[in-house]
SEKOL-819093 format. One record per residue (C-alpha): residue in three letters; x, y, z. Coordinates in steps of 0.02 Angstrom, whole numbers, plus 50000, padded with zeros to 5 digits. Layout:
residues N
ALAXYZ/...
***
This chain:
residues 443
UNK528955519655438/UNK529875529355295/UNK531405523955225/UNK532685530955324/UNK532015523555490/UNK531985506455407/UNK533725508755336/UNK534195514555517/UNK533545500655595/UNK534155488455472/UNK535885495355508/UNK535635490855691/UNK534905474355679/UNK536815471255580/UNK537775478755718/UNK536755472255862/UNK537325454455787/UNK539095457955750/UNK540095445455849/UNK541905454755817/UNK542435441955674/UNK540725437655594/UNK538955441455601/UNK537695429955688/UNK535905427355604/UNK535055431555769/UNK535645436355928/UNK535285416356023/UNK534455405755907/UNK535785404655757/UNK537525411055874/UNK538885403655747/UNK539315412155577/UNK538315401955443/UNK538625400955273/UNK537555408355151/UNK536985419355292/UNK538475428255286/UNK538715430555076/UNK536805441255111/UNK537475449055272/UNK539085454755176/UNK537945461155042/UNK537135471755175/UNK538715477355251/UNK539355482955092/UNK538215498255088/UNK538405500855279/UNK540345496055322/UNK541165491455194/UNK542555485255315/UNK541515473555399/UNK540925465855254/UNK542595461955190/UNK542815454355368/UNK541405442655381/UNK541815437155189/UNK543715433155258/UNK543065423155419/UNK541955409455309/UNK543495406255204/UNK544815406255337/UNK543685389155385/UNK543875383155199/UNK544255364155221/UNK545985360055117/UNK544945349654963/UNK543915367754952/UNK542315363355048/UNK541635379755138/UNK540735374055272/UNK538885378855316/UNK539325382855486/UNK540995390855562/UNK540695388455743/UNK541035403355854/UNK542025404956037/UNK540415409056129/UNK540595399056300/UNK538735403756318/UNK538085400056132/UNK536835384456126/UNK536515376055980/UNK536405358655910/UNK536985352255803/UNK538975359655880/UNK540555352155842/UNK540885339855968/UNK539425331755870/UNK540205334455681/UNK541685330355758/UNK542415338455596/UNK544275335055621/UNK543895316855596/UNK544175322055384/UNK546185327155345/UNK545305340155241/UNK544645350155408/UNK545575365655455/UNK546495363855604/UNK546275377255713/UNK544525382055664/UNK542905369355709/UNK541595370055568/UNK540185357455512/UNK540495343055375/UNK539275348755250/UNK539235364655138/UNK537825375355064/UNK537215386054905/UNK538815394254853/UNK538285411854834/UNK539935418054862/UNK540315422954682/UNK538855434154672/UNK538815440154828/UNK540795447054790/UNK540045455654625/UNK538715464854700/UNK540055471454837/UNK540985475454714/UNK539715485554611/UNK539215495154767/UNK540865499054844/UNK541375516754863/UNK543085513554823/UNK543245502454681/UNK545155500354688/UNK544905492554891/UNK543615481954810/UNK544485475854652/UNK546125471254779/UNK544765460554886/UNK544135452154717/UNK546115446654685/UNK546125439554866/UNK544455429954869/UNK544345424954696/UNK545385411554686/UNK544575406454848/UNK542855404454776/UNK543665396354614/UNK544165381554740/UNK542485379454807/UNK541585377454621/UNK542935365754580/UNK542785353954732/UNK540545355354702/UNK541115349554514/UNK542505338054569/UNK541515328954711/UNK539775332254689/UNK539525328254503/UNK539915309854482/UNK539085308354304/UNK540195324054251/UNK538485332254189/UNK538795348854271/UNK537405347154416/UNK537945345254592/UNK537265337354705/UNK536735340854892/UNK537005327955022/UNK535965332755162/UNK534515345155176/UNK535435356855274/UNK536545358255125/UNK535035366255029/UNK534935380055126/UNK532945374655117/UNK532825363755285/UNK531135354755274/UNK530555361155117/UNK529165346755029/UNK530495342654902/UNK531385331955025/UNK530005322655095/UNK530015309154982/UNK531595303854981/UNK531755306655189/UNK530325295055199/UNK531295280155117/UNK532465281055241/UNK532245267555359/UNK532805276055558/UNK533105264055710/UNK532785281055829/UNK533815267455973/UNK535145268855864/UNK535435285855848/UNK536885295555934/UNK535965304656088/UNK535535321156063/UNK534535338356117/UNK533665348655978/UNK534025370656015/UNK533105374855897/UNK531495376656021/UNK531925387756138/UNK530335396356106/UNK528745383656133/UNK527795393556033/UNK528665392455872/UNK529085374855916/UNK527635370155777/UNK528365382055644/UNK529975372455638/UNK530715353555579/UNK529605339255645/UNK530515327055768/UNK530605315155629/UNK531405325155513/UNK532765329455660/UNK532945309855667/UNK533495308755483/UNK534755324155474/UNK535565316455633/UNK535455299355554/UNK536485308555399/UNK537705318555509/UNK538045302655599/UNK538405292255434/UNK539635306255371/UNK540765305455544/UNK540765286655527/UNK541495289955350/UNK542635301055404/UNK541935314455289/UNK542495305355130/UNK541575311554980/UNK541805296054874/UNK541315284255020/UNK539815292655068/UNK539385295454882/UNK539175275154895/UNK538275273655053/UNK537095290355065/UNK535135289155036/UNK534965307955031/UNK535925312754852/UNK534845328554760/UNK535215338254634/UNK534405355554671/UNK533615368954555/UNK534035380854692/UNK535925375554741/UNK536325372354538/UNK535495389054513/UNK536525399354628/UNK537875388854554/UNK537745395454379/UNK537585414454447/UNK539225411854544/UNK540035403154387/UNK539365418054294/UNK540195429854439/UNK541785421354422/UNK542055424054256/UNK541375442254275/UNK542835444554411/UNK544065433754326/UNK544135445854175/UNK544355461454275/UNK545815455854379/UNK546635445854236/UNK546285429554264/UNK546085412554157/UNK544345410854151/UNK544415394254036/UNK543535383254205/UNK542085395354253/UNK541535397354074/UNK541655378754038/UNK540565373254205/UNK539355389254166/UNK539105381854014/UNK538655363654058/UNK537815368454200/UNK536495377454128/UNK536585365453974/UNK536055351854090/UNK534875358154191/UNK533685362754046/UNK533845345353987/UNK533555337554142/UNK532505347554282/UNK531565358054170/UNK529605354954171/UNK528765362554018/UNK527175358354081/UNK527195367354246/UNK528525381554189/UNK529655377354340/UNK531125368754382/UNK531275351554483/UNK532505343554607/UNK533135325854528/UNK533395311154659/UNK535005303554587/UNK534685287954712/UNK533135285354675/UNK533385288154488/UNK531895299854453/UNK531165318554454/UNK530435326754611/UNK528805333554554/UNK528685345854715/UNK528445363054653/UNK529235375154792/UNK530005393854743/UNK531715383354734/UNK531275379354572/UNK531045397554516/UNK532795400854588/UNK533805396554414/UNK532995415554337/UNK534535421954460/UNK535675413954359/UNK535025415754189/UNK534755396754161/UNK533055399654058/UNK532675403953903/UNK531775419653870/UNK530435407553831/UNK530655397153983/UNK530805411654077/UNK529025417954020/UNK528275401954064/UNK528975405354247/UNK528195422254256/UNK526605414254204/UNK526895401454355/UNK527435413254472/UNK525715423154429/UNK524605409654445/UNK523685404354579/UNK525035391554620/UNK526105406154682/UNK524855420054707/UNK525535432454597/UNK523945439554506/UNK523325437954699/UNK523175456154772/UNK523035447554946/UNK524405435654941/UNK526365442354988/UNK527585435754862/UNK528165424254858/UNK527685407054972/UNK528965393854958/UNK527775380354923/UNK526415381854800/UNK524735387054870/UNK523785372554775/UNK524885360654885/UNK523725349354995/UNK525035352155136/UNK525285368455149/UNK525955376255295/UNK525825396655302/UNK526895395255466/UNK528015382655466/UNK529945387655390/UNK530165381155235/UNK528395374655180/UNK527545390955125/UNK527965405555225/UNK528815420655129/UNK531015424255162/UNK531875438755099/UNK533145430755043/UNK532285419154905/UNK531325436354860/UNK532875444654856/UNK533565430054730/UNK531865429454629/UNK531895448854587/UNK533825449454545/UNK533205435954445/UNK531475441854342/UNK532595459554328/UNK533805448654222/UNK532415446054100/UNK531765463654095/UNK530005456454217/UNK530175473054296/UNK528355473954363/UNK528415457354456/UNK530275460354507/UNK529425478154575/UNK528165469454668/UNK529285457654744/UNK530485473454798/UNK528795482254874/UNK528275465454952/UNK529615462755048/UNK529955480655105/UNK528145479855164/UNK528455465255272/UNK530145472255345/UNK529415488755377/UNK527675483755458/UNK528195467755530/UNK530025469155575/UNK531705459855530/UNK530905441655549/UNK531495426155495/UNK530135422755391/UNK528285428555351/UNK526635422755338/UNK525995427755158/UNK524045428455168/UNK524175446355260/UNK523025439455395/UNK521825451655497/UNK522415443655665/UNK523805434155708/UNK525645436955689/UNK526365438155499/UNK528215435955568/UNK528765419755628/UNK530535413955707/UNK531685425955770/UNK531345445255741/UNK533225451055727/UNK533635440255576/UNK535275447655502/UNK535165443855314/UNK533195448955340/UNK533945466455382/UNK535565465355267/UNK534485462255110/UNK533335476055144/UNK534635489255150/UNK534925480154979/UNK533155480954919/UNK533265498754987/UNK534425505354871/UNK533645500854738/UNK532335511454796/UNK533225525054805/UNK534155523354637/UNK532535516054538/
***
C-alpha cells in the first residue's frame, strides 16, 4: 500500500468514528470520547480537518470537573453504546466538583493536552485560527496541571501521582501487579457488575484478567463511597503510583505550556516552576542508572517498582534525561530487553522481552501501540537519535499499512497468526499515522 492509500484510509477510519461532538476509539468496543484518545485523535485531525480537531479538543474540556480534573472518559448519548464501566456506576455527580450537565468518570489520565495543542498548532494552515484556539484552551490546560500538582503531589516534590490503573493510560501493564496483588478483594463484596470489554471471545485472553477487573472495581467503588474527595481517598487508597509515563507526559505538557504561554502573552511563572521540579525530581528519584530506564515509585508501599515496561522510556518525550541518561536509554532500548538491535522484532514491546511473563498478545504486557511509538520517536528526535526515531517511524507505518488500524500489535512478525489484536478501526492508531505520515513526506 503506498502512502496515499494509507493516508486515505487513515482519514476514513477518523470519519467513520466521528460521533458529531467527539471521536470514538472504535466504532463498539470504546463508544464514549476518552481522554488521551482524543489529544492523539485531535493531532490526527489537525492535518485532515482542522475544524474537527478543534471540536473534539472543546468536548473533553466542556466535561472539565470545577477543581480542574479532566476526566478519562466523557460519556456519550448513544442509547445503544455498551460499555462498563458507564456512569450510573461512577455515579460521578456524587463529587460538587462534577459538571452538571455532562456524565464523565471520577478519575483522569496522562495529560497530553499541552502537547497535543502545540503540535496543532505547528501544523495548522492558518496560524492566526490556531493561535486564537491556544488563548481559549490554554488557560484550560493550565487548570488541569495545577489540580495534578495541587492534589496529586502531597510531598510537594513535583511528581504526581496516579490513583488507579486506568489513570495510566497503561491498563494491566506488569508495573501494577505488585501493588494490585496486596490488595486484599472480598469478590461478595463487590458492587455487581458485567465486564464489555469481551464482546469478542477470541480476544477475551488478550485483555485484563478477571482479577484485575475485581481490583479496578474494588477502586472505583472506594472513590464513590468518598464522594470523589482527593484528600480522603489520598488517606484510604492502596493503589497511589507515581508514573514515569504520566510524570513524563507531564513535563512535555509543562514544557508546551510555557511554549504557548509566551506566544499569546501569558505569565508563565507556574509552568516553568513545575517543569522545573518535575524533571528535577524524577532524576533523583525514578531514575535507574543501572538499567538506563525509568521506574514507577509505590508511594504506599514506600519503595521503587523494578518492572521495566516502555513507560519508563516515555520521559525522552519530555526531555527529562540527560544527554547522558538519554544515551543509556538508547542503549536499553537496543538491547535485547527491547529488541532494538533485533532485525526481527517490531519496536517497540511494552514489556521487556527478558521478562519471564511476557505476553506478545495480551494489551499492555508486550504487544507494540502507536501511540507509545509515536511518544518514543518525538522523544529520541529530541536528542538528535534520528536512526532509532527512523526505525520506530518505519515500524509503525509497517504495521498500519500491512496489518491495518489495530489496537495493538504483536511484535515478533510471526509467519502465521494474526499480528493485530483488539479492534481494527482504532482511531488514534489511524490519527497518529497521518502524523507519522507527514513526517514522511517532509523528512
Amino acid at each position: 500500500m503506498n502512502q496515499a492509500q494509507l493516508q486515505q484510509m487513515a482519514q476514513a477510519v477518523l470519519d467513520q468514528n466521528w460521533h458529531g461532538q467527539f471521536t470514538k476509539p472504535a466504532p463498539s468496543l470504546y463508544p464514549h470520547q476518552w481522554n488521551w484518545d482524543a489529544g492523539f485523535i485531535a493531532i490526527g485531525n489537525a492535518h485532515h480537518n482542522f475544524g474537527r480537531a478543534m471540536a473534539e479538543m472543546r468536548h473533553l474540556f466542556s466535561a472539565q470537573w470545577k477543581n480542574g480534573l479532566v476526566p478519562q472518559i466523557v460519556f456519550g448519548d448513544d442509547p445503544e453504546a455498551r460499555y462498563f464501566p458507564g456512569p450510573d456506576f461512577w455515579q460521578a455527580s456524587r463529587s460538587a466538583q462534577a459538571p452538571e450537565q455532562i456524565q464523565t468518570s471520577g478519575i483522569t489520565m496522562p495529560p497530553v493536552h499541552g502537547f497535543v495543542l502545540w503540535r496543532m498548532y505547528e501544523v495548522a494552515a492558518d496560524k492566526a485560527q490556531a493561535k486564537a484556539f491556544l488563548k481559549e484552551m490554554y488557560p484550560k490546560v493550565l487548570a488541569l496541571h495545577r489540580y495534578l500538582y495541587d492534589y496529586r503531589d502531597p510531598e510537594e516534590e513535583g511528581l504526581v501521582y496516579i490513583r488507579h490503573p486506568w489513570e495510566g493510560g497503561t491498563d494491566n501493564s506488569p508495573i501494577w501487579d505488585r501493588t494490585l496483588s496486596r490488595m486484599q478483594i472480598d469478590r461478595d463484596q463487590l458492587p455487581a457488575y458485567e465486564r464489555k470489554d469481551l464482546q469478542n471471545p477470541k480476544a477475551a485472553e488478550h485483555r485484563p484478567t478477571q482479577e484485575d477487573y475485581d481490583r479496578y472495581v474494588y477502586l472505583v467503588d472506594l472513590f464513590r463511597q468518598h464522594d470523589y474527595d482527593d484528600q480522603k481517598i489520598y488517606e484510604e487508597c492502596p493503589f497511589l503510583i507515581q508514573d514515569p509515563l504520566f510524570n513524563g507526559i507531564l513535563s512535555w505538557s509543562n514544557e508546551a505550556l510555557i511554549q504557548i504561554g509566551s506566544l499569546i502573552g501569558e505569565d508563565i511563572t507556574e509552568p516553568m516552576q513545575w517543569h522545573e521540579l518535575t524533571v528535577w525530581s524524577m532524576n533523583e528519584k525514578l531514575w535507574d542508572e543501572d538499567r538506563g530506564i525509568y521506574n514507577a515509585f509505590d508511594l504506599r508501599a514506600g519503595e521503587i517498582i523494578p518492572v521495566h515496561t516502555s513507560s519508563g522510556l516515555i520521559p525522552l518525550c519530555g526531555e527529562v534525561p540527560t544527554q547522558e541518561q538519554a544515551e543509556a536509554m538508547l542503549r536499553t532500548m537496543e538491547s535485547p530487553a527491547f529488541g532494538g538491535k533485533d532485525s526481527g522484532i517490531l519496536l517497540c514491546p511494552t514489556y521487556s522481552l527478558q521478562a519471564k511473563d511476557i505476553n506478545y498478545k495480551k494489551y499492555w504486557r508486550g504487544p507494540v501501540w502507536i501511540n507509545l511509538n509515536w511518544l518514543l520517536y518525538h522523544g529520541l528526535m529530541r536528542y538528535d537519535m534520528t536512526e532509532m526515531a527512523d526505525r520506530i517511524r518505519k515500524h509503525s507505518l509497517e504495521l498500519l499499512s500491512r496489518h491495518g488500524f489495530y489496537e495493538y500489535f504483536d511484535p515478533r512478525r510471526p509467519a502465521e497468526g494474526e499480528i493485530g489484536c483488539g479492534t481494527d478501526q482504532f482511531s488514534w492508531s489511524a490519527a497518529l499515522c497521518l502524523d507519522f505520515l507527514q513526517g514522511e513526506m517532509s523528512g
